[in-house]
C-alpha positions in Angstrom: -10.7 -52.0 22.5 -10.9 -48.2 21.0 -7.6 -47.5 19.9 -4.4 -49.7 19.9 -1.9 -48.1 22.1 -4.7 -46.5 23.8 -4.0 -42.7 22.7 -6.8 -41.1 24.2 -6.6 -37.4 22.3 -9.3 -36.7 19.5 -7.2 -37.5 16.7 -7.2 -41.2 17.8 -10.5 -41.2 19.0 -13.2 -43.5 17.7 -16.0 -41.8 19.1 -17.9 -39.1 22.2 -19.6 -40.5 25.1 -20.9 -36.9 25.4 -20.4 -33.9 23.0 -17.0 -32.9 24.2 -15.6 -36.6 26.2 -13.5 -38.7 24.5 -14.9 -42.5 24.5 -11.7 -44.1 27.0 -9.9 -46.8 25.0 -8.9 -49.8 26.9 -5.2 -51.6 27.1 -4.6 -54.6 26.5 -4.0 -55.9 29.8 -7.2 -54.6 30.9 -8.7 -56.4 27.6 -7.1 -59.5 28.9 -8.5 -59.4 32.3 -12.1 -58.7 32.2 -12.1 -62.1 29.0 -9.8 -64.5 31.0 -12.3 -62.9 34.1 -15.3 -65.3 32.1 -13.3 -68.3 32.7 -10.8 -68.2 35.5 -10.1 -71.1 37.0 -10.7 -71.2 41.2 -13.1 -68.1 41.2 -17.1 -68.9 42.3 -19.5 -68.9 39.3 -22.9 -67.6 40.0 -26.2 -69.3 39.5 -27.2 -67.0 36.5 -23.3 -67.6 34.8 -23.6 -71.3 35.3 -27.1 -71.4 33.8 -25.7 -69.1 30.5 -22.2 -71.9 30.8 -25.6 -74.5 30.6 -26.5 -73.2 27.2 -29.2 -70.6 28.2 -29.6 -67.5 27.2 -29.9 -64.7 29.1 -33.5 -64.4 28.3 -34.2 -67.8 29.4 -32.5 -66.9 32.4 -34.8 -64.1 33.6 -37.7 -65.5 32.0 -39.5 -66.4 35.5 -38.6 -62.9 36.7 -40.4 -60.8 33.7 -43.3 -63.4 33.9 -43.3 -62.5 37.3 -43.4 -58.4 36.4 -45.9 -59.0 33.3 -48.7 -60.1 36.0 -48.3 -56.9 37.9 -51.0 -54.6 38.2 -48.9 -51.2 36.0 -49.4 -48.3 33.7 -49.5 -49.0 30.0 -46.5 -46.8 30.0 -44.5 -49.6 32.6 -45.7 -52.3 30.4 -44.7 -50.6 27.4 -41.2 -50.0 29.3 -40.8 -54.0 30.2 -41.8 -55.3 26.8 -38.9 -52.5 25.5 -36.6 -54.4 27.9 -37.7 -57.8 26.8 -37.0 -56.6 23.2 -33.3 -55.5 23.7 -32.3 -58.9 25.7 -33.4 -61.1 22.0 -30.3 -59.6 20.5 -28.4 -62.1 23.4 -29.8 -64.6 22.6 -27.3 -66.6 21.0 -25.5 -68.6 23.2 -21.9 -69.0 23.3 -20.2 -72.7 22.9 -18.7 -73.4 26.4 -15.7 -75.1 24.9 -14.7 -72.2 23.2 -14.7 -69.5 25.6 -11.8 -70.8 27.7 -7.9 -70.8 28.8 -7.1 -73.3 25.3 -8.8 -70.8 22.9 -6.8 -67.8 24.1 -3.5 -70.0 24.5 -4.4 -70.7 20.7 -4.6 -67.6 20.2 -1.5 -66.5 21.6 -3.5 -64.4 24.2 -1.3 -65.1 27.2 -0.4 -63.0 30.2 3.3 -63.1 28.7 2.6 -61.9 25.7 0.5 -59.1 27.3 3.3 -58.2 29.4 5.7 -58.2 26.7 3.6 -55.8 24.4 2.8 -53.7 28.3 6.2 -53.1 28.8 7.3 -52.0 25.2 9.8 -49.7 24.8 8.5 -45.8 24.5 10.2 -45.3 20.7 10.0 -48.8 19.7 7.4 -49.5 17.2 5.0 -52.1 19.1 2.8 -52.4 16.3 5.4 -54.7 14.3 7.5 -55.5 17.0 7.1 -59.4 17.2 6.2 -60.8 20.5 6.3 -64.9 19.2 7.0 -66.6 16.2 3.8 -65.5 14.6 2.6 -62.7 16.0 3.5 -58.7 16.3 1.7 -56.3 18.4 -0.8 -55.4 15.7 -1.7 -59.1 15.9 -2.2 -59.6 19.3 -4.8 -57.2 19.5 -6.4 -58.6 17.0 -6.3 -61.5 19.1 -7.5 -59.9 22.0 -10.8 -58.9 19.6 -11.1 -62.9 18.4 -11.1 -64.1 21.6 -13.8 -61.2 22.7 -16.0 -61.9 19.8 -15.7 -66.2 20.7 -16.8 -65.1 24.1 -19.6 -62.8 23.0 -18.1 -60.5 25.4 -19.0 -57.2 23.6 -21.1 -57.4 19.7 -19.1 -54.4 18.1 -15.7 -54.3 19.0 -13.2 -51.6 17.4 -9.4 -51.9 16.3 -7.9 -48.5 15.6 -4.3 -48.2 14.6 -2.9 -44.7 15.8 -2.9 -41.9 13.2 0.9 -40.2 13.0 2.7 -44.0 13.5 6.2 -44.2 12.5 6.7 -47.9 11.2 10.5 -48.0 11.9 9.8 -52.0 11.5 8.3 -51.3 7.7 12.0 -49.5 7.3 10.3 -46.2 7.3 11.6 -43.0 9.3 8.4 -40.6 9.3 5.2 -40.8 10.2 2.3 -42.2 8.4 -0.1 -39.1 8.8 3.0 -36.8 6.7 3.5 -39.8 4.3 -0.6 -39.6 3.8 -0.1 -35.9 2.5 3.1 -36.4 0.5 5.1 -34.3 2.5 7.3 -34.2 5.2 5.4 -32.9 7.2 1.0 -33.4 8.2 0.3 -30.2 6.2 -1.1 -30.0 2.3 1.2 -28.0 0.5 5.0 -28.6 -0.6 7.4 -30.5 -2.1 7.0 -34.2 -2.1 8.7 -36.6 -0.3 11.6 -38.6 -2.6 9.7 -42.0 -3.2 6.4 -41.6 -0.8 4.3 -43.1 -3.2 6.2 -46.7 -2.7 6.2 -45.7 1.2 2.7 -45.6 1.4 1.9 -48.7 -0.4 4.5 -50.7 1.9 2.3 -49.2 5.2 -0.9 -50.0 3.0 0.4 -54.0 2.5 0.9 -53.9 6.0 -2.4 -52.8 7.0 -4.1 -55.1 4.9 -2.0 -58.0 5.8 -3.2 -57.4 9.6 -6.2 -57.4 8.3 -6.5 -60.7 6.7 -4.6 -62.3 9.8 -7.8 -60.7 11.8 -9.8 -62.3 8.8 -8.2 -65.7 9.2 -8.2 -66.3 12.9 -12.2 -65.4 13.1 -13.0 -68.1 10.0 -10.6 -70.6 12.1 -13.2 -70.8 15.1 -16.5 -73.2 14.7 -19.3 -71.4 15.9 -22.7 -73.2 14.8 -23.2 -74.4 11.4 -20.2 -72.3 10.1 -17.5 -70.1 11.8 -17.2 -67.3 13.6 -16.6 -65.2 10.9 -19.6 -66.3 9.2 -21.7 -64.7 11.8 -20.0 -61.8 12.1 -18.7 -58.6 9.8 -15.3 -57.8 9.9 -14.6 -54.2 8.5 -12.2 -52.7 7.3 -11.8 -49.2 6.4 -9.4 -45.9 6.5 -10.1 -42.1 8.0 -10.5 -40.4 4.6 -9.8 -41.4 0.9 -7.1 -39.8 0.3 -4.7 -38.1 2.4 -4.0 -35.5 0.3 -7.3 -34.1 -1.0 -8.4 -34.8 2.7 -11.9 -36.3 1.2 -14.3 -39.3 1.7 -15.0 -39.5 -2.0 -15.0 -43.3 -3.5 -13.4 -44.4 0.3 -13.3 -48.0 0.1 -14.4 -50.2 2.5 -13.6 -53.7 2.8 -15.8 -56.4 4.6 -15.4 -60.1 5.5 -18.2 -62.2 6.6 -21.9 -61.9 6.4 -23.1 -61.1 9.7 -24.9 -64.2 10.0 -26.4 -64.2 6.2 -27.2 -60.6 6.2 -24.6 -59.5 4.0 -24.2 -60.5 0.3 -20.0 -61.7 0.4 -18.1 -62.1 -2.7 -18.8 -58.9 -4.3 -17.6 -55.7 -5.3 -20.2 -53.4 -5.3 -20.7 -50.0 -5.9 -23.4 -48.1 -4.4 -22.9 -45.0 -5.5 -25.2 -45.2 -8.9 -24.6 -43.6 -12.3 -20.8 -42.9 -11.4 -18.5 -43.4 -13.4 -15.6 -46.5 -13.2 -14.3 -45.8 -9.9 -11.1 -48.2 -10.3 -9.1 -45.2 -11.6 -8.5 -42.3 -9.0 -6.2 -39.6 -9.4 -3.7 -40.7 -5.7 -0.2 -41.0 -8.3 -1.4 -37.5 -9.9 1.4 -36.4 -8.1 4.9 -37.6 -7.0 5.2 -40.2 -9.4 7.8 -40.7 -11.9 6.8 -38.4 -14.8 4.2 -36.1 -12.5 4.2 -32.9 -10.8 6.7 -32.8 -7.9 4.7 -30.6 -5.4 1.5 -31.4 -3.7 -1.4 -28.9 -3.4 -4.1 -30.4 -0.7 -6.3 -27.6 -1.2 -6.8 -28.2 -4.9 -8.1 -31.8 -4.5 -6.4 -32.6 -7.1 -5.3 -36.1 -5.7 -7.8 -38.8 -4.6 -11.5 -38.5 -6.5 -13.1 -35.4 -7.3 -15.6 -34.0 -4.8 -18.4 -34.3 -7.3 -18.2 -38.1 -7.9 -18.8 -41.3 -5.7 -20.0 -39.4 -2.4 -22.7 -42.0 -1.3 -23.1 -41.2 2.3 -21.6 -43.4 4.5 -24.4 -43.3 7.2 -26.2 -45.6 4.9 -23.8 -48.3 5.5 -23.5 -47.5 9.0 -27.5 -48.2 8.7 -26.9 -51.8 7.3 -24.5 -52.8 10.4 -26.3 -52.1 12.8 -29.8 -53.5 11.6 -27.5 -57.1 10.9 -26.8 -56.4 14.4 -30.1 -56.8 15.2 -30.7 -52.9 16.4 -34.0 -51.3 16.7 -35.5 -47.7 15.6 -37.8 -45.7 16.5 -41.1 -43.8 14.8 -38.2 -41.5 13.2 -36.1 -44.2 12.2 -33.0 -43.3 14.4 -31.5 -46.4 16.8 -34.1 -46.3 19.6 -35.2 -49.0 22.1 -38.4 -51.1 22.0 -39.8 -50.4 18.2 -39.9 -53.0 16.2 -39.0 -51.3 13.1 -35.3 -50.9 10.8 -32.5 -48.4 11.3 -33.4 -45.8 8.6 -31.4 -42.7 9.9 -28.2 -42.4 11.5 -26.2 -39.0 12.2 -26.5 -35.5 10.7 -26.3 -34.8 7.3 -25.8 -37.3 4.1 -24.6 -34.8 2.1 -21.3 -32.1 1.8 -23.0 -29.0 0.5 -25.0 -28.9 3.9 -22.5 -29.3 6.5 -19.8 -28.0 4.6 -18.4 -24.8 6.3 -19.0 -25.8 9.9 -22.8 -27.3 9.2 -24.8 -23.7 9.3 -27.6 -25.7 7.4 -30.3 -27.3 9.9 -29.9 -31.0 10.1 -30.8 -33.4 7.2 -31.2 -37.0 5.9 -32.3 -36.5 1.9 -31.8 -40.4 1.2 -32.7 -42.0 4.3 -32.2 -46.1 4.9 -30.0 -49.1 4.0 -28.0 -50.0 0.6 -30.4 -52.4 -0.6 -27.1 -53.3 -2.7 -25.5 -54.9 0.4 -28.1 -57.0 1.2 -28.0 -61.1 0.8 -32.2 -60.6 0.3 -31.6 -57.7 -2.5 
């Protein structure tokens, strides 16, 4: 799933399949039919899915077939090309448990074609995300759901949950939408007047978020999977678009994350990897429009949220750290490649403001390449 609700416009998107092509979000209902597709009842199961229902992976399953290729008579460049191909099928290697990858698990989960229908055929101005579709679950929930019961059937290793930006919570008891709220005002701009009590607005959509996100949270650590759960083996993250809405920056964003990806991943901690700043607990978010504060809001000033010279660790480090738990591969120059053997050291443009600040004019660069050591379990 890219975005709940499936908004497909580029403030809701997750990411480009080419420079200029939104990645296409998925609904739920389509969500819902290609998992229950794994383990529908009545259909014909293929030698190679009966083999991997068996408890083989999908190595073992081709195995004859490269052993077959490797005694070909081909170029060192073919046989550098299969053994790259051998390489990315280790990463499915782990096999899923039969018994959980069926009809009880996502009737357990609430994942029914019901409930799908009921959040399908929502209302245009109701507010589906809290809307409640049972006894225990909303829309938000159901989703998340939808992403349990995809990680339990190893359907898809990175799976992404994006609530839409400019949501009115009408079920929270609020009347404007959450991207105004984010800039004080009453409108998405960064200058004016503040909104009469926004402060207590945004902490009641913040609660809400976070209590979606330990429900996501729960339900993974609820499933068995090996000698733990399946939250134990995977990273559940959590974090926003910027760090404050106001000041429109990145600086000291935090990120939460549940689960260890398998014991890559130190949990338990608070840690701050930005080193030599000072305490980061105490922004500056209530510098305005609380009780005893200004009363008008100034975005361009950065007033609110941290300032721009403090806590800006790049975030592509982190991004680094997922994706080697995840098992992904680089290349000579350290960006994701296929085949190589070695860690993810570089990952997107620039890792710091002053270069791409102004429409990135300056060439490309990575000044403090790799992981955050910090992060690490081994560290």
């Amino acid at each position: 799933m890219n975005t709940i609700g499936g908004n497909d416009n580029a403030q809701s998107a997750i990411s480009y399949s080419a420079a200029e092509t939104l990645f296409k979000s998925i609904s739920a209902s389509q969500v819902f039919s290609s998992l229950t597709g794994l383990f529908e009842a009545g259909k014909p199961t293929s030698p190679d899915t009966y083999a991997a229902m068996r408890g083989k992976s999908i190595l073992d399953i081709v195995r004859d077939d490269l052993q077959t290729l490797e005694r070909f008579d081909m170029s060192r460049a073919d046989k550098q090309k299969l053994a790259a191909w051998k390489e990315l099928l280790h990463p499915t290697g782990n096999v899923v448990v039969p018994s959980q990858c069926d009809t009880s698990l996502a009737t357990a989960l609430g994942v029914t074609r019901e409930n799908i229908d009921l959040q399908s055929t929502r209302p245009s101005v109701d507010d589906w995300l809290t809307r409640r579709i049972s006894d225990g679950l909303d829309g938000a929930d159901l989703y998340s759901n939808l992403a349990v019961l995809a990680a339990a059937c190893n359907a898809n290793p990175v799976i992404f949950l994006k609530y839409p930006a400019a949501y009115t919570f009408t079920g929270l008891g609020l009347t404007q939408e959450s991207e105004g709220l984010s800039s004080r005002l009453d409108h998405a701009g960064v200058q004016g007047p503040c909104v009469p009590g926004v402060l207590d607005m945004l902490l009641t959509i913040d609660d809400y978020h976070a209590r979606k996100f330990a429900h996501l949270v729960g339900q993974l650590n609820g499933i068995d999977e090996g000698d733990g759960t399946l939250l134990d083996n995977c990273a559940a993250v959590w974090f926003q678009e910027m760090s404050d809405g106001c000041a429109l920056n990145l600086n000291n964003l935090p990120i939460v994350q549940v689960g260890s990806a398998g014991g890559y991943f130190k949990t338990g901690w608070a840690v701050n990897v930005d080193d030599g700043s000072p305490d980061l607990t105490t922004g500056n978010s209530e510098i305005t429009c609380a009780e005893g504060t200004p009363d008008e809001v100034d975005g361009y000033s950065q007033e609110t949220g941290t300032d721009p010279s403090l806590a800006s660790a790049p975030i592509n480090k982190y991004y680094c750290n997922l994706m080697n738990a995840l098992g992904v591969k680089a290349g000579a120059d350290g960006f994701p490649a296929r085949g190589d053997p070695g860690p993810v050291t570089h990952f997107g443009m620039y890792d710091r403001t002053e270069d791409f600040i102004g429409g990135g004019t300056n060439p490309p660069t990575l000044h403090d390449p790799g992981e955050f050591t910090a992060l690490r379990a081994s560290s």
